[in-house]
N, CA, C and O of each residue as an XYZ file, in Angstrom:
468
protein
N      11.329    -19.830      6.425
C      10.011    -20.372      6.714
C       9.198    -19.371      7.523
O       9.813    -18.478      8.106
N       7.443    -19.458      7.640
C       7.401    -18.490      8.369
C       7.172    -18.905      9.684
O       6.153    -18.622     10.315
N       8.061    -19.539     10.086
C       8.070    -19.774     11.825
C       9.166    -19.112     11.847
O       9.286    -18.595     12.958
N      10.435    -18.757     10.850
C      11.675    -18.370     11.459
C      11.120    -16.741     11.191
O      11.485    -15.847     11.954
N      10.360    -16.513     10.226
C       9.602    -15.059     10.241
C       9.618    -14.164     11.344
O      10.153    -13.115     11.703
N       8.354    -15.494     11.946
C       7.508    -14.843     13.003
C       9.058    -15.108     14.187
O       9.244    -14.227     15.027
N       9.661    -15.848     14.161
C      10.469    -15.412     15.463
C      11.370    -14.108     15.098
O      11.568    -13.073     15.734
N      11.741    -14.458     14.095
C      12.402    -12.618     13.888
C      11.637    -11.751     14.304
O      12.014    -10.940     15.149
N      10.225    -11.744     13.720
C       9.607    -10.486     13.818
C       9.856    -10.627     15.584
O      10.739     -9.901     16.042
N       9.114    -11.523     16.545
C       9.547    -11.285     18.025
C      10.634    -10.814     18.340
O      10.612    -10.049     19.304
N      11.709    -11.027     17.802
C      13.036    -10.317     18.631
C      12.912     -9.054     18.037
O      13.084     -8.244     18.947
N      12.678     -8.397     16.864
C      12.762     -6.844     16.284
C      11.834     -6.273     17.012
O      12.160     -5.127     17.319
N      10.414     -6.723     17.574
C       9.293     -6.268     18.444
C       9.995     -5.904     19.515
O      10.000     -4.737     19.906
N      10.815     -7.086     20.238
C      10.758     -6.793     21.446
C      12.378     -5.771     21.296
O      12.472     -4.844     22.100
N      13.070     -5.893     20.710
C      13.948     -4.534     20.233
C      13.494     -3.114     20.325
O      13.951     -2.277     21.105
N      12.611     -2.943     19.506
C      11.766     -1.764     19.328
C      11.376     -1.051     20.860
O      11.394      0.075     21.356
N      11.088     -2.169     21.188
C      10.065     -1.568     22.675
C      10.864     -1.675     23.402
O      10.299     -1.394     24.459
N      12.699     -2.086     23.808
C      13.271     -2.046     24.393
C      13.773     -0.440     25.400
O      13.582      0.421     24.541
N      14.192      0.193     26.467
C      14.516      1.338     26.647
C      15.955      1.422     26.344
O      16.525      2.506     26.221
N      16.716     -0.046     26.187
C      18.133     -0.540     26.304
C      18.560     -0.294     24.697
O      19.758     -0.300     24.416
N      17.767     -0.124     23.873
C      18.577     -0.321     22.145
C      18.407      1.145     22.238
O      17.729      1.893     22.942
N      19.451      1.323     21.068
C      19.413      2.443     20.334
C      18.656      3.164     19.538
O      17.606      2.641     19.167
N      18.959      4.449     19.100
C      17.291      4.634     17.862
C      18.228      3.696     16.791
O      17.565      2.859     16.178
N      19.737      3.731     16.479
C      19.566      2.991     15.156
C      18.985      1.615     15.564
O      18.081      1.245     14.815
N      19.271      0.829     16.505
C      18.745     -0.271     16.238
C      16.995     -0.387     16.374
O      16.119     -1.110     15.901
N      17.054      0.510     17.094
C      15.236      0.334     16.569
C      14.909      0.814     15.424
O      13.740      0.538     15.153
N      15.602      1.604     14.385
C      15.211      2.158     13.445
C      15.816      0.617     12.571
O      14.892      0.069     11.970
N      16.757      0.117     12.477
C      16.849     -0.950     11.694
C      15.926     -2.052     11.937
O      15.705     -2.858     11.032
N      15.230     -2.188     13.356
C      14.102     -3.162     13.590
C      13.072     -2.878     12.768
O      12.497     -3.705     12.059
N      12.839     -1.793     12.842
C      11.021     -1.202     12.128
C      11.633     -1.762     10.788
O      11.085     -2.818     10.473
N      12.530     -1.390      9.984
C      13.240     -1.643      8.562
C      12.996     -3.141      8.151
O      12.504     -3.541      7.096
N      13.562     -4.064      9.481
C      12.899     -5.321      9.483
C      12.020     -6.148      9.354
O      11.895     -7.242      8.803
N      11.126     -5.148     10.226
C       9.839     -5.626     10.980
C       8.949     -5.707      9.669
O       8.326     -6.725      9.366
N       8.946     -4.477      8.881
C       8.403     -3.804      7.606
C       8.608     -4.999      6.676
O       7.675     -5.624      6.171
N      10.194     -5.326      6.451
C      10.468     -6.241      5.316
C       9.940     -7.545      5.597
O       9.748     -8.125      4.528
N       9.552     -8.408      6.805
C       9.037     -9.131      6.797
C       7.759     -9.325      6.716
O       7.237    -10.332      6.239
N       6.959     -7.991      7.362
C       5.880     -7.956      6.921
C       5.532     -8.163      5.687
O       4.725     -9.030      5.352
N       5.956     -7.593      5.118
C       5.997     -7.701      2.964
C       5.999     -9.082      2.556
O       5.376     -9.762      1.742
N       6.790     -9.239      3.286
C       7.676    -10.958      2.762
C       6.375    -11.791      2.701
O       6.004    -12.306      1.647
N       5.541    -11.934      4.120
C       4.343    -12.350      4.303
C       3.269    -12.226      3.703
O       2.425    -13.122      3.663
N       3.157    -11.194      3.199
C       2.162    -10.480      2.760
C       1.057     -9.691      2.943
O      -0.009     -9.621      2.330
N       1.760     -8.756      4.471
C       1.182     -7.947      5.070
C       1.425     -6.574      4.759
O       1.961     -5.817      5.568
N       0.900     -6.075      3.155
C       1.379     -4.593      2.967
C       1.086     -3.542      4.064
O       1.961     -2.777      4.471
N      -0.059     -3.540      4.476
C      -0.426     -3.099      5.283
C       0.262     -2.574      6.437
O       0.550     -1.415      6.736
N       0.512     -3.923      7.155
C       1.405     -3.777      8.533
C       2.697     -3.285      7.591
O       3.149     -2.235      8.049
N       3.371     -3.711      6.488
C       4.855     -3.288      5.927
C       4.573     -1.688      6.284
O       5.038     -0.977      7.175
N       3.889     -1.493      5.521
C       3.899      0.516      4.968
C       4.049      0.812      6.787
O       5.018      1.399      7.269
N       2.964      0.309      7.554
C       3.427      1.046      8.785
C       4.681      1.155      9.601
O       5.179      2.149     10.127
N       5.162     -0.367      9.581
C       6.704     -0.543     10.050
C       7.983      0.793      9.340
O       8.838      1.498      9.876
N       7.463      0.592      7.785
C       7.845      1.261      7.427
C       8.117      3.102      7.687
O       9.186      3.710      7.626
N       7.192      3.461      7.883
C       6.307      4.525      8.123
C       7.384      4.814      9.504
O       8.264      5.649      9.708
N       7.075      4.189      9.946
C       7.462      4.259     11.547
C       9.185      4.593     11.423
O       9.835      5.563     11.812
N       9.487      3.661     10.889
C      11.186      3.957     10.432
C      12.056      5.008     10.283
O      13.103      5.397     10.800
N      10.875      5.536      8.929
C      11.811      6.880      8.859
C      11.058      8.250      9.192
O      11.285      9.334      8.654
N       9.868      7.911     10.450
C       9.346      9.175     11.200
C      10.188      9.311     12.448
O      10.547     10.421     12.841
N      10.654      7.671     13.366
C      11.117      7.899     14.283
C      12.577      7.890     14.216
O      13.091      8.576     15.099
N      13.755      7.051     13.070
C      14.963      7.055     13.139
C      15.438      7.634     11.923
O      16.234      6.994     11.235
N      14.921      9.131     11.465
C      15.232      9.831     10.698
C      17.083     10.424     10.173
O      17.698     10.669      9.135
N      17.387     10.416     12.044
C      18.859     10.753     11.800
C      19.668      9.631     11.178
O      20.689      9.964     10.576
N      19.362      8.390     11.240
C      19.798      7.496     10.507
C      19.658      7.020      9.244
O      18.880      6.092      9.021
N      20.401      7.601      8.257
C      20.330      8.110      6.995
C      19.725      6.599      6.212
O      18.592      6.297      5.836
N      20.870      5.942      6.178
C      20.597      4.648      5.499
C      19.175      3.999      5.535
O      18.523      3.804      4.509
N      18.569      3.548      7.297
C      17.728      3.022      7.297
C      16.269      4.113      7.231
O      15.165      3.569      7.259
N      16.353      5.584      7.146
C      15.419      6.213      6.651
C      15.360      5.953      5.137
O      14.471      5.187      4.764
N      16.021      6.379      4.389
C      16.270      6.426      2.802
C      15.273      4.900      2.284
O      14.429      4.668      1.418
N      15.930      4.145      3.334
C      15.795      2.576      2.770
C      13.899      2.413      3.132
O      13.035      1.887      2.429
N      13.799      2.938      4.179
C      12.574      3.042      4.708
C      11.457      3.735      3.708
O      10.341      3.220      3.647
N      11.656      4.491      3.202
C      10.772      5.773      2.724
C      10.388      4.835      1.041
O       9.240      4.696      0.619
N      11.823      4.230      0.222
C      12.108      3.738     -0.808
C      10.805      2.339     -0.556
O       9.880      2.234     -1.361
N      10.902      1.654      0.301
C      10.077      0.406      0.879
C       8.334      0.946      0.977
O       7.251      0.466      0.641
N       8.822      2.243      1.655
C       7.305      2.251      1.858
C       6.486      2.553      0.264
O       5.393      2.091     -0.061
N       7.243      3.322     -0.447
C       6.695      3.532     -1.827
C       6.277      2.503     -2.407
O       5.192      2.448     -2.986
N       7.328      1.299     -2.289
C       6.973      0.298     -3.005
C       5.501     -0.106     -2.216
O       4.527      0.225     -2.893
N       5.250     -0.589     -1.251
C       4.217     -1.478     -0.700
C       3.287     -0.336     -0.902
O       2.156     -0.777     -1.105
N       3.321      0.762     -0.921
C       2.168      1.826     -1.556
C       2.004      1.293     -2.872
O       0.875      0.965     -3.234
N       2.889      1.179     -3.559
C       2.530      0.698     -5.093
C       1.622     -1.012     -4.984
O       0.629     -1.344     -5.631
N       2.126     -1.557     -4.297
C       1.494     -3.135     -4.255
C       0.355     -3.126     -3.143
O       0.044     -4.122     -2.489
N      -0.297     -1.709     -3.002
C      -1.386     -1.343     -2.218
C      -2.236     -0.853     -3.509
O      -3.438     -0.618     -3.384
N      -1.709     -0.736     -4.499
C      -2.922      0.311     -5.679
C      -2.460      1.960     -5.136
O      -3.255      2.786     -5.583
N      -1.601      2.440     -4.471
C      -2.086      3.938     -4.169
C      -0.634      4.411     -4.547
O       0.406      4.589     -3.912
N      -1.144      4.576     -6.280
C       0.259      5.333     -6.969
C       0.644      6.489     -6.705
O       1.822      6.842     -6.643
N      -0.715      7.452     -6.455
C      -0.672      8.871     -5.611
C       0.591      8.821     -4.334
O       1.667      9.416     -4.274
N      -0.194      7.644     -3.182
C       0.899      7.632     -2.398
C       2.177      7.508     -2.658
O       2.936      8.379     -2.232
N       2.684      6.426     -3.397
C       3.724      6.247     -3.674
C       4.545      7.346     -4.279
O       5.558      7.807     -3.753
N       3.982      7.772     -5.541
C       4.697      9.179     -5.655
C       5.142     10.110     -4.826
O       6.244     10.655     -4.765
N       4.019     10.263     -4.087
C       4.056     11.590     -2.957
C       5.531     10.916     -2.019
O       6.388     11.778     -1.824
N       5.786      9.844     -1.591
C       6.697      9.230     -0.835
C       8.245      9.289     -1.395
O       9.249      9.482     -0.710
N       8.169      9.038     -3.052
C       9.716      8.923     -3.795
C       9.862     10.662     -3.611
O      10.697     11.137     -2.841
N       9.152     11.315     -4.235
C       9.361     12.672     -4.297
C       9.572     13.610     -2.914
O      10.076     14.733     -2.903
N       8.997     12.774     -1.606
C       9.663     13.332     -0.445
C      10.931     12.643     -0.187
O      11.639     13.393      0.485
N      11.488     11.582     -0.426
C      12.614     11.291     -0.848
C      13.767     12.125     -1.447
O      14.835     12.570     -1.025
N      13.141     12.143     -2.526
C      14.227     13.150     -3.532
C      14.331     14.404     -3.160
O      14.883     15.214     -3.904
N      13.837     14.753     -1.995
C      13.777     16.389     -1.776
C      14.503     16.243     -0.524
O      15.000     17.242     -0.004
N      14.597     15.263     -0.069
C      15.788     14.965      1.238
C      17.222     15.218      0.956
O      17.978     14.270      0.744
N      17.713     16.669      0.938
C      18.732     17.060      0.740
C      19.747     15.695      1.415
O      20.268     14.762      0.804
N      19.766     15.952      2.586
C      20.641     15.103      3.533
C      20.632     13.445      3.399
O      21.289     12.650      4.071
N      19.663     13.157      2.301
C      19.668     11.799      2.058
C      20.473     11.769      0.383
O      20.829     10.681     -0.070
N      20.625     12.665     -0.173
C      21.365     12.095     -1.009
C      22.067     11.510     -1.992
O      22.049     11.420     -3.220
N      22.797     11.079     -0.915
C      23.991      9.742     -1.402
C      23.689      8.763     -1.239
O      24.475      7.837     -1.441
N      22.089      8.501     -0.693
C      21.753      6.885     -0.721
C      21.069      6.211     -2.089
O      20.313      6.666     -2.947
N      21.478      5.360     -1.954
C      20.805      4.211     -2.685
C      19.489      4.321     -3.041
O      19.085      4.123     -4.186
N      18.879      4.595     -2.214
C      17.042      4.529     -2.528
C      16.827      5.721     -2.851
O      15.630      5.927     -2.652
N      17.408      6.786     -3.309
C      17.262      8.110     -3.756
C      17.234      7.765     -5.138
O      16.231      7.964     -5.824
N      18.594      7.106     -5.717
C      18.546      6.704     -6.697
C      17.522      5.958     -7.124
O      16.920      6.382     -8.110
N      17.161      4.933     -6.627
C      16.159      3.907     -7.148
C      14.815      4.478     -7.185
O      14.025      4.206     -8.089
N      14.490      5.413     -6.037
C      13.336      6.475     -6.139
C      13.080      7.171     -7.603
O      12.082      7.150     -8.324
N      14.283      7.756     -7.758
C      14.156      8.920     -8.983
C      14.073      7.910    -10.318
O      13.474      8.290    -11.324
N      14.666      6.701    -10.260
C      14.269      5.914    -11.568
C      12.781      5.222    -11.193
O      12.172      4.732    -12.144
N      12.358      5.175    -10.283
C      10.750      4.474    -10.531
C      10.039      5.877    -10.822
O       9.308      5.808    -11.810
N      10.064      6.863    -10.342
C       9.747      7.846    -10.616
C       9.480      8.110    -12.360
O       8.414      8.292    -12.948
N      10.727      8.058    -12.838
C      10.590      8.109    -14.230
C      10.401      6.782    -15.170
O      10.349      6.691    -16.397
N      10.305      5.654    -14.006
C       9.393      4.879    -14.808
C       7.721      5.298    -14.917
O       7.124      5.379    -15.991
N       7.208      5.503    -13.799
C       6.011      5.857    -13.841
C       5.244      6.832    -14.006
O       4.138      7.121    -13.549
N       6.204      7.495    -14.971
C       5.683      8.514    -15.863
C       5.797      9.951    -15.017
O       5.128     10.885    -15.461
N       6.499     10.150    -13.982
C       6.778     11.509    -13.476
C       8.058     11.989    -13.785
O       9.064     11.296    -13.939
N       7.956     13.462    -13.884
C       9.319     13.877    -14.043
C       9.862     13.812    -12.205
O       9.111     13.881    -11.232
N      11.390     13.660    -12.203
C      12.453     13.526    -11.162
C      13.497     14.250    -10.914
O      14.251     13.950     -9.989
């Protein structure tokens, strides 16, 4: 529901801004924060949560990868296919990313939408 939303989103907020969490757990908050935004239907605020994810908890492979993969999408459900491209393809050039999951799923939207990968 979105009362249980909005209380998630409060505890990942106040996570984030904590001095006491970790970068992964703030990097899995923004990951959060992002996906609920979406959920709602705040692309907007998503792409930034997003954004934020894998600028500030980069060493954390998973929730960058997952981050970067998210933000493409809500670029796509923004109209800005440019962006989105530009986002899978900095993806796929992330040596150190990989072996993740959203590398993969990157390089197949990629060649769904008509770019080579």
């Amino acid at each position: 529901t979105r009362k249980e939303s909005s209380a998630a989103s409060d505890v990942y907020k106040r996570q984030t801004g904590s001095r006491l969490a970790s970068s992964r757990q703030k990097a899995r908050a923004l990951l959060e924060l992002g996906r609920n935004a979406q959920l709602s239907g705040d692309a907007v605020r998503a792409a930034g949560h997003f954004q934020r994810c894998y600028l500030s908890g980069g060493k954390w492979k998973e929730s960058a990868a997952e981050a970067r993969w998210q933000h493409g999408r809500v670029l796509e459900e923004m109209n800005d296919e440019a962006g989105a491209r530009a986002v899978y393809r900095e993806l796929l050039e992330r040596r150190d990313l990989a072996g993740e999951p959203a590398v993969q799923a990157a390089r197949e939207r990629l060649k769904a939408m008509g770019g080579a990968a």
